[in-house]
MARVOKOL-634556 format. One line per field, with one value per atom (N, C-alpha, C): chain; atom name; x, y, z. Coordinates in pm, whole numbers, m for minus. Layout:
kette (A  ...)
atom (CA  ...)
u (X  ...)
v (Y  ...)
w (Z  ...)
END
This chain:
kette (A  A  A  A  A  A  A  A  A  A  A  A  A  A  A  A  A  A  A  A  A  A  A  A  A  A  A  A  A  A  A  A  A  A  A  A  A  A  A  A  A  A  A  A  A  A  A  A  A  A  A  A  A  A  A  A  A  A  A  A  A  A  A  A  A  A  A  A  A  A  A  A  A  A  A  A  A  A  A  A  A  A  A  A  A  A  A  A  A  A  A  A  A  A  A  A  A  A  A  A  A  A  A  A  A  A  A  A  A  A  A  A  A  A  A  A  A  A  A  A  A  A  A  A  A  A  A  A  A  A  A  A  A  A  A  A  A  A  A  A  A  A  A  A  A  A  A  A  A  A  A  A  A  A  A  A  A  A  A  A  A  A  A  A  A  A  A  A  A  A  A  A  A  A  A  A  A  A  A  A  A  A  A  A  A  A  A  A  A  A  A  A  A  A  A  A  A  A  A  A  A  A  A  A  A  A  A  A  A  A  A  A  A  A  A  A  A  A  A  A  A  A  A  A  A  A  A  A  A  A  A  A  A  A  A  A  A  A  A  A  A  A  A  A  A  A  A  A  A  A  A  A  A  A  A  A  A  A  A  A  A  A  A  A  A  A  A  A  A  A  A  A  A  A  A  A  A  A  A  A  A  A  A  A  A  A  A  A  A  A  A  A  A  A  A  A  A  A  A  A  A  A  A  A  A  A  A  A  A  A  A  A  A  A  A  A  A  A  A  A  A  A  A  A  A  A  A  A  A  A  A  A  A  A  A  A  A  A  A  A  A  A  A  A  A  A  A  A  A  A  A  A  A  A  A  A  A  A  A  A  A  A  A  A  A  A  A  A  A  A  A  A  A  A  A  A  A  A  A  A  A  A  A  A  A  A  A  A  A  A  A  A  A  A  A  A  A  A  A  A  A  A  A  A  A  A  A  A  A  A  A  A  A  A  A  A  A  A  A  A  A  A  A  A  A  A  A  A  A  A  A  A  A  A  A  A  A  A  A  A  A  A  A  A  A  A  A  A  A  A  A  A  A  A  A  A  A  A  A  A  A  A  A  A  A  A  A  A  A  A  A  A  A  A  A  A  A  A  A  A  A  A  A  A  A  A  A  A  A  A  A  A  A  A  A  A  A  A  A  A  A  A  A  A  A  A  A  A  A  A  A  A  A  A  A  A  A  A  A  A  A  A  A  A  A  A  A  A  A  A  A  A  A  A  A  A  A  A  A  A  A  A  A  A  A  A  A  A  A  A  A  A  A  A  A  A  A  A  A  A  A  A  A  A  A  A  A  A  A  A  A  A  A  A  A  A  A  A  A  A  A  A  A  A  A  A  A  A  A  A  A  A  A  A  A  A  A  A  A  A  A  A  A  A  A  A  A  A  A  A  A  A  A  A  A  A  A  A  A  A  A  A  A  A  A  A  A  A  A  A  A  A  A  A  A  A  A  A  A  A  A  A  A  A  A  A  A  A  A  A  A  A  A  A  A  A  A  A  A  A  A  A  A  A  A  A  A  A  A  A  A  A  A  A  A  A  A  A  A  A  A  A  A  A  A  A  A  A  A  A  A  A  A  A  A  A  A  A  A  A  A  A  A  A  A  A  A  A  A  A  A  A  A  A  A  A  A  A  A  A  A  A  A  A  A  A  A  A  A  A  A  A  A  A  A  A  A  A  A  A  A  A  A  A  A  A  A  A  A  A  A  A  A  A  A  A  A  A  A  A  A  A  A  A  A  A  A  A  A  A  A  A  A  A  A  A  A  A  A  A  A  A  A  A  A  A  A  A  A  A  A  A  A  A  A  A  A  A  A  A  A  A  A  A  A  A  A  A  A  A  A  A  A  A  A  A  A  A  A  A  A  A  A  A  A  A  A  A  A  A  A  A  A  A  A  A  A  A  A  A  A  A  A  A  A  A  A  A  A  A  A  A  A  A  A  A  A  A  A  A  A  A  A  A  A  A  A  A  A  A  A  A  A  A  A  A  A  A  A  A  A  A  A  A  A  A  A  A  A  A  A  A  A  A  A  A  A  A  A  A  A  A  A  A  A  A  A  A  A  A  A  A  A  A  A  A  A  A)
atom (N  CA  C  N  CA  C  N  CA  C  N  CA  C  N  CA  C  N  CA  C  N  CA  C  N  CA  C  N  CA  C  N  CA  C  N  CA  C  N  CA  C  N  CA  C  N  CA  C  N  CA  C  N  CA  C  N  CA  C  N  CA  C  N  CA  C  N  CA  C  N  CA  C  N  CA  C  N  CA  C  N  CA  C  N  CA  C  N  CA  C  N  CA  C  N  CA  C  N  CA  C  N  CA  C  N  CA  C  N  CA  C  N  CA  C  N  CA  C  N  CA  C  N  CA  C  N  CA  C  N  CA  C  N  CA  C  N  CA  C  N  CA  C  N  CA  C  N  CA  C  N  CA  C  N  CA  C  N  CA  C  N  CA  C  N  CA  C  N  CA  C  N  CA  C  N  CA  C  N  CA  C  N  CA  C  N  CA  C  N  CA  C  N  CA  C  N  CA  C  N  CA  C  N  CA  C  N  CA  C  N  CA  C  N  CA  C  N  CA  C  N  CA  C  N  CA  C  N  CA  C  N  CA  C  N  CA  C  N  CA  C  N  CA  C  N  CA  C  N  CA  C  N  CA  C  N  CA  C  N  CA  C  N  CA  C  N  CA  C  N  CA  C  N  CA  C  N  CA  C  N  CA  C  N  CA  C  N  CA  C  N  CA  C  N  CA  C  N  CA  C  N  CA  C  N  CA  C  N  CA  C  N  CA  C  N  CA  C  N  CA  C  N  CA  C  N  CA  C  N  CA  C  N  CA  C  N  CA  C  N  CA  C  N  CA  C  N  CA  C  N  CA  C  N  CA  C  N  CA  C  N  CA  C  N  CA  C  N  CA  C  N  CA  C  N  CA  C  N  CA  C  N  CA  C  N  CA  C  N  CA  C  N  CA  C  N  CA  C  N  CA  C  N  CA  C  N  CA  C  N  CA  C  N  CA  C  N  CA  C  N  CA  C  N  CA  C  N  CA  C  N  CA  C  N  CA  C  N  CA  C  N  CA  C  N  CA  C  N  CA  C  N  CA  C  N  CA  C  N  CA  C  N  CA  C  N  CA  C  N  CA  C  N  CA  C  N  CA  C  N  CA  C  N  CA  C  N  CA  C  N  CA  C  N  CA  C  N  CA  C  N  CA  C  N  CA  C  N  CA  C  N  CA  C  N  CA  C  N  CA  C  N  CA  C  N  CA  C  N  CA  C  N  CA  C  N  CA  C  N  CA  C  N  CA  C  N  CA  C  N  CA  C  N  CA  C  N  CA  C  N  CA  C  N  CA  C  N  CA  C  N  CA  C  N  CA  C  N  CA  C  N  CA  C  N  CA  C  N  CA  C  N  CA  C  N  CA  C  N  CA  C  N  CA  C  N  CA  C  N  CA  C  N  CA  C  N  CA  C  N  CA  C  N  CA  C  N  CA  C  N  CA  C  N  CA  C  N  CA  C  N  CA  C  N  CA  C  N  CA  C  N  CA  C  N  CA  C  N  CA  C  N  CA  C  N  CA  C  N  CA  C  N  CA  C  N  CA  C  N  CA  C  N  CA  C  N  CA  C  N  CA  C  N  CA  C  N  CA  C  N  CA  C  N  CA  C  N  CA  C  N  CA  C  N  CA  C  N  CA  C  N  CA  C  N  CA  C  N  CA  C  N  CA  C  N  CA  C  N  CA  C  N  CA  C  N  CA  C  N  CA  C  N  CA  C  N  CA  C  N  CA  C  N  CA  C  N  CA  C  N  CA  C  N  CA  C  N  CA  C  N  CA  C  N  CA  C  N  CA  C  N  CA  C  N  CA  C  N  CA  C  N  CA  C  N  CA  C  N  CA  C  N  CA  C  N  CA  C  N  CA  C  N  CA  C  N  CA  C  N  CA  C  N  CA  C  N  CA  C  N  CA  C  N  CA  C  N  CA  C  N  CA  C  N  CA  C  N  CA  C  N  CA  C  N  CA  C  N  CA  C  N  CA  C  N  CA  C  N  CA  C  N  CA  C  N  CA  C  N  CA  C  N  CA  C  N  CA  C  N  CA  C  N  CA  C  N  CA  C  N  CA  C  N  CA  C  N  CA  C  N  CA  C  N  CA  C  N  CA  C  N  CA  C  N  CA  C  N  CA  C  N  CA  C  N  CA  C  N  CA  C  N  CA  C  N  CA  C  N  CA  C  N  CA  C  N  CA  C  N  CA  C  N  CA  C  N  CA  C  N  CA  C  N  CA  C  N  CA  C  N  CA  C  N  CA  C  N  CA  C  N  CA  C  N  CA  C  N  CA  C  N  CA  C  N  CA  C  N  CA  C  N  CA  C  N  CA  C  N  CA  C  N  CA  C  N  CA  C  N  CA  C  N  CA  C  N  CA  C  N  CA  C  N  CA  C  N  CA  C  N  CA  C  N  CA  C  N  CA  C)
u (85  0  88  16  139  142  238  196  98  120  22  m96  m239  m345  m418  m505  m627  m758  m844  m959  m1065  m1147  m1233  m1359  m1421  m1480  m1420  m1451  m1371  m1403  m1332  m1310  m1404  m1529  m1616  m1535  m1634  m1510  m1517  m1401  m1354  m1497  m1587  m1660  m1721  m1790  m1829  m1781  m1639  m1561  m1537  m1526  m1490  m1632  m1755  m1827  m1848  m1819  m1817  m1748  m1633  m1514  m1554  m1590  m1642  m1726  m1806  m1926  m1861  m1780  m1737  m1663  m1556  m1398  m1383  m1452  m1415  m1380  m1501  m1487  m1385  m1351  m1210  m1100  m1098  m943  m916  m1051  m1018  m906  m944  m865  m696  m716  m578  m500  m550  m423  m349  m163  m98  m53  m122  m71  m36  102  136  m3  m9  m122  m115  m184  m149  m245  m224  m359  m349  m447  m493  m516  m453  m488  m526  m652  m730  m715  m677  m729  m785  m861  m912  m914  m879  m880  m764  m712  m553  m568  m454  m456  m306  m310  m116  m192  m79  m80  51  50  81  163  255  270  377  472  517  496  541  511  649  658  786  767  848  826  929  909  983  1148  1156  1306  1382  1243  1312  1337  1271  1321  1175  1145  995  987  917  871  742  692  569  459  340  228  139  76  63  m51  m217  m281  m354  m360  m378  m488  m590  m661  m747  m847  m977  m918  m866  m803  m673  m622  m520  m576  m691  m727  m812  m863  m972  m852  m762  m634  m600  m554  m529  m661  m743  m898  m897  m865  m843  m746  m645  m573  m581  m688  m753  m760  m712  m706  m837  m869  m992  m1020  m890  m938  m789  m854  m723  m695  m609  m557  m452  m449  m392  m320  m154  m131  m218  m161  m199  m153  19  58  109  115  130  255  235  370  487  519  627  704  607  619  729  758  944  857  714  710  557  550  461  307  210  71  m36  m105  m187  m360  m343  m519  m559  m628  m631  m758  m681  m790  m777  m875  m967  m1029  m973  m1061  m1151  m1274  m1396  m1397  m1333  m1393  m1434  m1521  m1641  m1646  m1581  m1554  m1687  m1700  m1768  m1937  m1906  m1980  m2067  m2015  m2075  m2150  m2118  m2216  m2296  m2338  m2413  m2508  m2540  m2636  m2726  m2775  m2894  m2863  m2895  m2898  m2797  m2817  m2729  m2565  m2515  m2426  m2396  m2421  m2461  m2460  m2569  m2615  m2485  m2428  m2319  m2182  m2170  m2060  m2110  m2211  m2274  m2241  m2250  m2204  m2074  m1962  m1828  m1816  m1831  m1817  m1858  m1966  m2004  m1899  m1832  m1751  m1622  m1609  m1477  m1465  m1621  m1631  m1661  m1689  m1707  m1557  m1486  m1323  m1262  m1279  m1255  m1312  m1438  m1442  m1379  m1342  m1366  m1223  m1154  m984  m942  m1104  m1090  m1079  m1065  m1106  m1240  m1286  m1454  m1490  m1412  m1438  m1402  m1466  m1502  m1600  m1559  m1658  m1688  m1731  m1787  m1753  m1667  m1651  m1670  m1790  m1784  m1642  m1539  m1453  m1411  m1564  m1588  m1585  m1576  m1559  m1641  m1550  m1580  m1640  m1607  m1599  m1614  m1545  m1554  m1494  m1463  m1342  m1398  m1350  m1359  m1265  m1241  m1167  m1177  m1069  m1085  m973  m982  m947  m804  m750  m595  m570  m515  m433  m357  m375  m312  m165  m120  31  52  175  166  233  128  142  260  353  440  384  432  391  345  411  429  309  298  132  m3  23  m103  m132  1  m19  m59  m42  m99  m245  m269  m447  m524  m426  m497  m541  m433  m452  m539  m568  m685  m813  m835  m932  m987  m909  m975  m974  m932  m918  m1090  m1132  m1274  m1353  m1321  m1415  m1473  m1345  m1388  m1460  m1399  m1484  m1630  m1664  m1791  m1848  m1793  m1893  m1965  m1843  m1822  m1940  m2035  m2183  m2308  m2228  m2365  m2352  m2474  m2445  m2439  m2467  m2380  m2224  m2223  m2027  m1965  m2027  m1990  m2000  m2085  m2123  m2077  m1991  m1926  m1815  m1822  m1680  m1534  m1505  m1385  m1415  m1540  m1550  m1515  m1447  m1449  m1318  m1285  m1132  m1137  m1051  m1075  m910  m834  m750  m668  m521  m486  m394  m375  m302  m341  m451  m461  m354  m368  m332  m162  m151  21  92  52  87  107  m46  m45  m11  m62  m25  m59  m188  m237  m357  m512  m642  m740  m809  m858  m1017  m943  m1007  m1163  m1270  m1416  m1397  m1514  m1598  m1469  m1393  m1314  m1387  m1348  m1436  m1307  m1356  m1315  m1241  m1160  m1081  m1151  m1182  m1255  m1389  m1450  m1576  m1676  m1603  m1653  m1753  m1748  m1884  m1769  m1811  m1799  m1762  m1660  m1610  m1705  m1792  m1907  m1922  m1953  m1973  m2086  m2151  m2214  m2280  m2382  m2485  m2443  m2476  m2543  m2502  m2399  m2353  m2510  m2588  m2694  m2794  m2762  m2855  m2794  m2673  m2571  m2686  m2698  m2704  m2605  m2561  m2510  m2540  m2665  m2716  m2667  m2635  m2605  m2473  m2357  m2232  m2204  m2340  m2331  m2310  m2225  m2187  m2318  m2410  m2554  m2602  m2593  m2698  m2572  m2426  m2378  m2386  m2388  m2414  m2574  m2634  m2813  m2787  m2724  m2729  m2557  m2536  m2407  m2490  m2534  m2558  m2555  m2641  m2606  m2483  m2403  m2287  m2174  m2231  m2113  m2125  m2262  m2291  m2221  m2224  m2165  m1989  m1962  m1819  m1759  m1839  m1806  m1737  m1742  m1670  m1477  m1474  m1355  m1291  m1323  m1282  m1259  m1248  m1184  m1094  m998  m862  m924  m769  m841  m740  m737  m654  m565  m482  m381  m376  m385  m334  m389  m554  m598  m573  m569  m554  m362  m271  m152  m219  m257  m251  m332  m449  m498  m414  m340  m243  m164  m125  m3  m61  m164  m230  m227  m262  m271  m144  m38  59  147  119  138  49  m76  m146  m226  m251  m362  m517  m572  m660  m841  m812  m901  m983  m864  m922  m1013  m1010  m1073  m1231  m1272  m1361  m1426  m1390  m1412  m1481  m1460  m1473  m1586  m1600  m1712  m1802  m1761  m1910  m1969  m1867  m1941  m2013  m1975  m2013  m2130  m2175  m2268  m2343  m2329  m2467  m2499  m2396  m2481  m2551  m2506  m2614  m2722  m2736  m2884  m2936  m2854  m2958  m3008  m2921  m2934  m2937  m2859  m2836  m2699  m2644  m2509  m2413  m2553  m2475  m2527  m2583  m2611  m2489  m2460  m2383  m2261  m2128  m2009  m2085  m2046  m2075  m1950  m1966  m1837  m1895  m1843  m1836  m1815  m1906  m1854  m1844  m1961  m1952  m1797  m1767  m1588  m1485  m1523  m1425  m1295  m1197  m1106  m988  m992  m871  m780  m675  m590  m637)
v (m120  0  124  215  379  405  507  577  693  724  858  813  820  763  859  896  887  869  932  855  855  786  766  861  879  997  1092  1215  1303  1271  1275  1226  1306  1312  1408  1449  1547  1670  1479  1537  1443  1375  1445  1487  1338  1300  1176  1022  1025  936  895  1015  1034  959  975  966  803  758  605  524  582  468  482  631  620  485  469  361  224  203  79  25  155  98  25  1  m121  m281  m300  m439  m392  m349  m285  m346  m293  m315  m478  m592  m730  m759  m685  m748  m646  m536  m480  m497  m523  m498  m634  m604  m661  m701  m602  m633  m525  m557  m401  m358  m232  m166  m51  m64  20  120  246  311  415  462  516  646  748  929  985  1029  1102  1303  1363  1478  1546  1654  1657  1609  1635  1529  1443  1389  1340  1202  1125  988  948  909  886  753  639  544  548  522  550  408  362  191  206  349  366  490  531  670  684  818  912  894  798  809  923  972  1064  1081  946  973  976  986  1011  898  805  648  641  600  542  434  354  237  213  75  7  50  85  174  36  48  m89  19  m82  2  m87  m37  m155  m113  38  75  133  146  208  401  453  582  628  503  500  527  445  405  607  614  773  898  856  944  977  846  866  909  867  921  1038  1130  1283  1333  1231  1339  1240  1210  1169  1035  962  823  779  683  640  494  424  288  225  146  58  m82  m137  m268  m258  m456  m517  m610  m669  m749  m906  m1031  m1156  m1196  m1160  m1180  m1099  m1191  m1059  m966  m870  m788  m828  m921  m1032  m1149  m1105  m1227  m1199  m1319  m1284  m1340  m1357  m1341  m1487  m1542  m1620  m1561  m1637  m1640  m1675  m1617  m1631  m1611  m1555  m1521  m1612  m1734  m1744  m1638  m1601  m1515  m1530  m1603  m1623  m1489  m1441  m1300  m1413  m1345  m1335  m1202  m1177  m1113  m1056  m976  m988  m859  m869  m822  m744  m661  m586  m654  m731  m845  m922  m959  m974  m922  m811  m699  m638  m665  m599  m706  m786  m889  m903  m816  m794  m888  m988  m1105  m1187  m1220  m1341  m1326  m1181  m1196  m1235  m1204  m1226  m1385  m1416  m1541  m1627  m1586  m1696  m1654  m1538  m1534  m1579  m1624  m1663  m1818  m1898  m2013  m2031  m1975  m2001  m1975  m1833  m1866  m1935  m2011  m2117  m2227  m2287  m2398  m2329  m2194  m2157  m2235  m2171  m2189  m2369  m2415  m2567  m2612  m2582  m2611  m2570  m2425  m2451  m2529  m2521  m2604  m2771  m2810  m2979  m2976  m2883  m2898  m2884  m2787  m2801  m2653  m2513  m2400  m2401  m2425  m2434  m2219  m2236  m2082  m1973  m1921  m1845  m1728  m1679  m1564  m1517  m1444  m1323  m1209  m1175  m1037  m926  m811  m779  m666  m682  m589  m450  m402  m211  m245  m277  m237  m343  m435  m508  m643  m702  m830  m897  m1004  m1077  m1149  m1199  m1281  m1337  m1459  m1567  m1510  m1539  m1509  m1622  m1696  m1780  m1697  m1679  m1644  m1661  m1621  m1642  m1785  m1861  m2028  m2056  m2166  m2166  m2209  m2226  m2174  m2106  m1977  m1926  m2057  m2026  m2108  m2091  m2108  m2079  m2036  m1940  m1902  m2017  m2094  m2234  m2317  m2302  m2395  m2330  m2179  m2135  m2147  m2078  m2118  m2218  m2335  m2448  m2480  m2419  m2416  m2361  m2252  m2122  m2244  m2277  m2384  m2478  m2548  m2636  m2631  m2482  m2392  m2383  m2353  m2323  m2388  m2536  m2683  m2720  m2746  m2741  m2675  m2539  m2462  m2468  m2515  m2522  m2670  m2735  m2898  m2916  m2822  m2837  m2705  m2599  m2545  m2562  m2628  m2603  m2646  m2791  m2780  m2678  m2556  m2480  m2358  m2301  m2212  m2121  m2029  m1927  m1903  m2011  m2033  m2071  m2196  m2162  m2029  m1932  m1802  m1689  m1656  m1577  m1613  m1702  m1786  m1717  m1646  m1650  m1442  m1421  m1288  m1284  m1378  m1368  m1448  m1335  m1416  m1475  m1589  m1635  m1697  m1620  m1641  m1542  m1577  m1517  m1402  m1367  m1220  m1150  m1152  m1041  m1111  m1268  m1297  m1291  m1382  m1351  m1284  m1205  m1067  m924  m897  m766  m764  m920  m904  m845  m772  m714  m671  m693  m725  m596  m543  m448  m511  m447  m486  m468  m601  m558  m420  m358  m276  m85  m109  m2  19  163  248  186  203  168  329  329  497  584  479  506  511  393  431  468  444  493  390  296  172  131  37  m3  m203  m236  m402  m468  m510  m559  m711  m766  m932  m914  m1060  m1121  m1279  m1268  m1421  m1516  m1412  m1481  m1397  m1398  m1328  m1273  m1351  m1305  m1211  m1215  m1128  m997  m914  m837  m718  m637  m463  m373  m318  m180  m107  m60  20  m54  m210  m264  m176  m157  m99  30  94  265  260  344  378  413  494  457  380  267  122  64  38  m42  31  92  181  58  116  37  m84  m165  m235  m369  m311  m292  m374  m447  m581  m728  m655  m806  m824  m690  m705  m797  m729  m788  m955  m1023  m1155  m1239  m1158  m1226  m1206  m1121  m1130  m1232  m1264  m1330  m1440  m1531  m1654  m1623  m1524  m1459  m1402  m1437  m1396  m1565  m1668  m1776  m1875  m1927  m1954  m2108  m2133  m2276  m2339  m2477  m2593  m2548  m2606  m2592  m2779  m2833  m2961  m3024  m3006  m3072  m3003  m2875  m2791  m2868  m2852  m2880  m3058  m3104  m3247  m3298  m3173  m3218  m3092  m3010  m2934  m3059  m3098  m3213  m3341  m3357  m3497  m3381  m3274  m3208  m3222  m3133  m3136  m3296  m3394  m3514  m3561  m3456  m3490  m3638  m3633  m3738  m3655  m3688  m3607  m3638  m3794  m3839  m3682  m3637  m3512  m3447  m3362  m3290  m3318  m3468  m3550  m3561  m3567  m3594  m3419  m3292  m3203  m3141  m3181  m3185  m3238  m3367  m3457  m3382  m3262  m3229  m3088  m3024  m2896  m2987  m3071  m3092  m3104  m3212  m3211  m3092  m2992  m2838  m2772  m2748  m2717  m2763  m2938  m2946  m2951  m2952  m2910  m2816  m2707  m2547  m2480  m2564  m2523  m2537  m2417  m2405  m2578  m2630  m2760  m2873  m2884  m3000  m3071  m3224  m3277  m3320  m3294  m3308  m3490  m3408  m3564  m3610  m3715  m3728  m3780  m3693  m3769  m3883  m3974  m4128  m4144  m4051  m4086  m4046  m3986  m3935  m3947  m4007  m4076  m4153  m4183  m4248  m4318  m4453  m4475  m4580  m4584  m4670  m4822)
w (0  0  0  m61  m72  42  50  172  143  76  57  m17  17  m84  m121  m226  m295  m250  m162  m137  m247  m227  m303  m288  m137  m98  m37  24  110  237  335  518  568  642  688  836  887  957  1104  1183  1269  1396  1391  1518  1462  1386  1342  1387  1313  1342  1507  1563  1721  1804  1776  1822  1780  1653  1606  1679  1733  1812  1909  1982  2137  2146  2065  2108  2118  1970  1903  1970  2004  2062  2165  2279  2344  2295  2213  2124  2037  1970  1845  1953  2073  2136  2166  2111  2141  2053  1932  1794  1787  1861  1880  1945  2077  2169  2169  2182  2146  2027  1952  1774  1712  1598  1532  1457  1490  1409  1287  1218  1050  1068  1063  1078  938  899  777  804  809  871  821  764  676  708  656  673  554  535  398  270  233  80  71  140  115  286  269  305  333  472  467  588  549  608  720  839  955  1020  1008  1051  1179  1223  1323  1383  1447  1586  1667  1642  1706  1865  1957  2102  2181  2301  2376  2346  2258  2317  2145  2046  1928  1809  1906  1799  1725  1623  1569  1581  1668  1709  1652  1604  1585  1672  1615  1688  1697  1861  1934  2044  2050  2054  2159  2299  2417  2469  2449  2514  2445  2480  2437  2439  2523  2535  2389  2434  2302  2175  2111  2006  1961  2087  2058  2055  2081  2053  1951  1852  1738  1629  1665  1615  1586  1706  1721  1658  1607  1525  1373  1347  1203  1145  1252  1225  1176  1083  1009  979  957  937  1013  1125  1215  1155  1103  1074  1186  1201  1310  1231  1280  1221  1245  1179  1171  1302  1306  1437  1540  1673  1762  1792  1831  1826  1848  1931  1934  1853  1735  1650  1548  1558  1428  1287  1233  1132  1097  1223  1249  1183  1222  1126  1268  1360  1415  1410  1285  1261  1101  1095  940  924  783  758  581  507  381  335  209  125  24  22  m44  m133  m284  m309  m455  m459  m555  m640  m830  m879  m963  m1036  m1099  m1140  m1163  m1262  m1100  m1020  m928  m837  m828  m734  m831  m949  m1013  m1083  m1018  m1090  m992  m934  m837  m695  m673  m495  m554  m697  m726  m680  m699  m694  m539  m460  m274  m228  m394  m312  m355  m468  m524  m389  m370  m245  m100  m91  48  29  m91  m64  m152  m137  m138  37  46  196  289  258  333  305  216  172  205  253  337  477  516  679  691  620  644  689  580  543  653  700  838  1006  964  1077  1049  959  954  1023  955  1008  1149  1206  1375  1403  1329  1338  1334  1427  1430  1543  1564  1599  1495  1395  1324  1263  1181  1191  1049  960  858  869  831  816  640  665  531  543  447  422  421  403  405  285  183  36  m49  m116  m190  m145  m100  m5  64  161  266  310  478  480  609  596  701  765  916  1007  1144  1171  1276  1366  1485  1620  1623  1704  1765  1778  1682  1702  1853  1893  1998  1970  1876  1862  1695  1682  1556  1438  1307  1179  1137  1042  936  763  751  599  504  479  405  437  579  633  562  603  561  401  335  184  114  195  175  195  304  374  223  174  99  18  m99  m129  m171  m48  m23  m47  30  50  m114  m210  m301  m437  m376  m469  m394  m261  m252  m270  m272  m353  m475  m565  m732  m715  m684  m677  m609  m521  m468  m533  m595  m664  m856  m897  m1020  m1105  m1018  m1083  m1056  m949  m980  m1072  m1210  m1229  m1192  m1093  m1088  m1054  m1041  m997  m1135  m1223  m1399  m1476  m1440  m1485  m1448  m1310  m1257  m1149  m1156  m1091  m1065  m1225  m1248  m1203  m1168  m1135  m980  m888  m702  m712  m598  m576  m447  m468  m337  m285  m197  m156  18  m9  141  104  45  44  143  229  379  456  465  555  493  403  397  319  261  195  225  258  355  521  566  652  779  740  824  788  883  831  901  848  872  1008  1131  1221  1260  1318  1279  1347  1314  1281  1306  1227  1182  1091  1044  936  795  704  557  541  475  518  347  286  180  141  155  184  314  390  513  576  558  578  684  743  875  883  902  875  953  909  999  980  1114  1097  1048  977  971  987  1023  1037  916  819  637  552  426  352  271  224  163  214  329  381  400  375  361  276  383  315  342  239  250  346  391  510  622  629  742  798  714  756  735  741  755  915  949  1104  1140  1136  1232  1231  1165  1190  1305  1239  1333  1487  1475  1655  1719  1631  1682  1703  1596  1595  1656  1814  1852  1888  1992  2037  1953  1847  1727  1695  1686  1606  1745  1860  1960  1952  1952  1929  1829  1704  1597  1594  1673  1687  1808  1880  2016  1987  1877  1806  1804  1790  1745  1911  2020  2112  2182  2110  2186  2101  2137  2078  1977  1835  1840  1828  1836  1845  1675  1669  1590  1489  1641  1577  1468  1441  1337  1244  1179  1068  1010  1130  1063  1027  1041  1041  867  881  742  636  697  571  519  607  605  475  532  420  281  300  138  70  164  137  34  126  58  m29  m94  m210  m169  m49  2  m39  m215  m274  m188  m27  m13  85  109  207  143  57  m59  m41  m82  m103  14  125  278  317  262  284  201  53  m65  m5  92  115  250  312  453  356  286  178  136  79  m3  139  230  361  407  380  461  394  262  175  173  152  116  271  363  526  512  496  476  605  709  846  835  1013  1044  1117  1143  1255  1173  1050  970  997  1028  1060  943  949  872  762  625  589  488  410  329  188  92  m49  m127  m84  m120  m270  m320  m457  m540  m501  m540  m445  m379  m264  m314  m346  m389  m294  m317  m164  m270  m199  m271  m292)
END
């Protein structure tokens, strides 16, 4: 990202923003504190991205944001959209948050629900994929912009680059295989991307319900991608609607096991293709349940064993 940006709208005067975090910022500081933070400084028409801070004694150190006081600080002097890294400030380069982009190009947001409904079930065959591997604590997050991203909680020990790239991977070898007989996934498929560049590229994920430094909409969980309004992530609904939003984030405030995710990277890794099939067959039972706890099933019909 530049340092200097372009917005897309102009930054409305500060008094807004100030009054958005007052409410928000307690829940904001689950996903910050203890992590380097990127902040986005809006002042009139112009945009500078912020990734260290001048301390007393002259050195610029990594800006690390532990308090609800902290966070309305930088607010006040124009801060607009907070990203957190993957890992925690201690980390020599580790991966603690998986985090999956959902997202949805021209052609997709403009085909009225369909396009919604076709990203509501990729992300459903995200979130399956993660729970089977044992990230069963997860969440929805809409992006502020374009998009959407699965997000599972703090790992109880940090990944390696190489693991996750591999997850990415996986992630989107079941995707094409459990979507590829429906049409709208033959028909706009190649319009949604689906990969980890937040997680191992940028590196750092724009925390729920921060403002978008561009459009100004609000990173808001969700229940159900399809059910996703625009009005949902205007900063006055998410205010009203701060109790639902705290509910649907609550997933994301407890840790998950590590061991099964490395264990079925590992079978990918060695091109054990039975996993895949084992994960299609739990994707196909949730669909036709059309519930969150329809029970894990497996693909016999494409099942393959030695």
């Amino acid at each position: 990202m530049p340092r200097r940006l372009v917005p897309m709208v102009i930054k409305p005067s500060v008094r807004p923003p100030l009054k958005y975090y007052d409410i928000v910022g307690d829940l904001m500081i689950n996903f910050l504190a203890n992590r380097r933070t990127a902040i986005i400084r809006q002042i009139g028409d112009s945009a500078v991205l912020m990734t260290r801070v001048r301390h007393e004694d002259g050195s610029k150190l990594p800006i690390i944001i532990n308090s609800k006081d902290e966070l309305i600080r930088y607010v006040r002097a124009g801060g607009i959209d907070f990203m957190a890294s993957v890992g925690t400030a201690l980390s020599r380069g580790g991966i603690d948050m998986a985090i999956i982009d959902v997202k949805g190009g021209r052609k997709v947001w403009m085909i009225d629900r369909g396009g919604l409904e076709l990203m509501d079930l990729i992300v459903s065959v995200v979130r399956v994929t993660f729970e089977y591997v044992g990230l069963v604590n997860n969440a929805v997050i809409f992006d502020g912009m374009n998009g959407f991203k699965v997000i599972a909680p703090p790992l109880s020990k940090e990944v390696d680059n190489e693991e996750m790239r591999s997850f990415v991977n996986l992630i989107n070898e079941v995707v094409n295989r459990s979507m590829k007989s429906f049409d709208l996934f033959q028909a706009y498929g190649n319009d949604i991307i689906i990969g980890g560049n937040t997680m191992l590229k940028v590196r750092m994920y724009r925390v729920p319900l921060s403002l978008h430094w561009s459009t100004k909409l609000s990173a808001i969980p969700l229940a159900r991608v399809y059910d996703f309004l625009t009005l949902y992530a205007d900063p006055s609904s998410v205010i009203r609607r701060l109790e639902t939003n705290r509910k649907l984030l609550e997933p994301l405030f407890a840790r998950n096991p590590i061991d099964s995710l490395i264990d079925n990277v590992n079978r990918w890794v060695n091109n054990d293709y039975t996993l895949v099939y084992y994960i299609k067959g739990a994707v196909r039972n949730r669909i036709k349940h059309g519930v969150s706890d329809a029970e894990l099933g497996i693909d016999r019909e494409n099942l393959k064993t030695e």
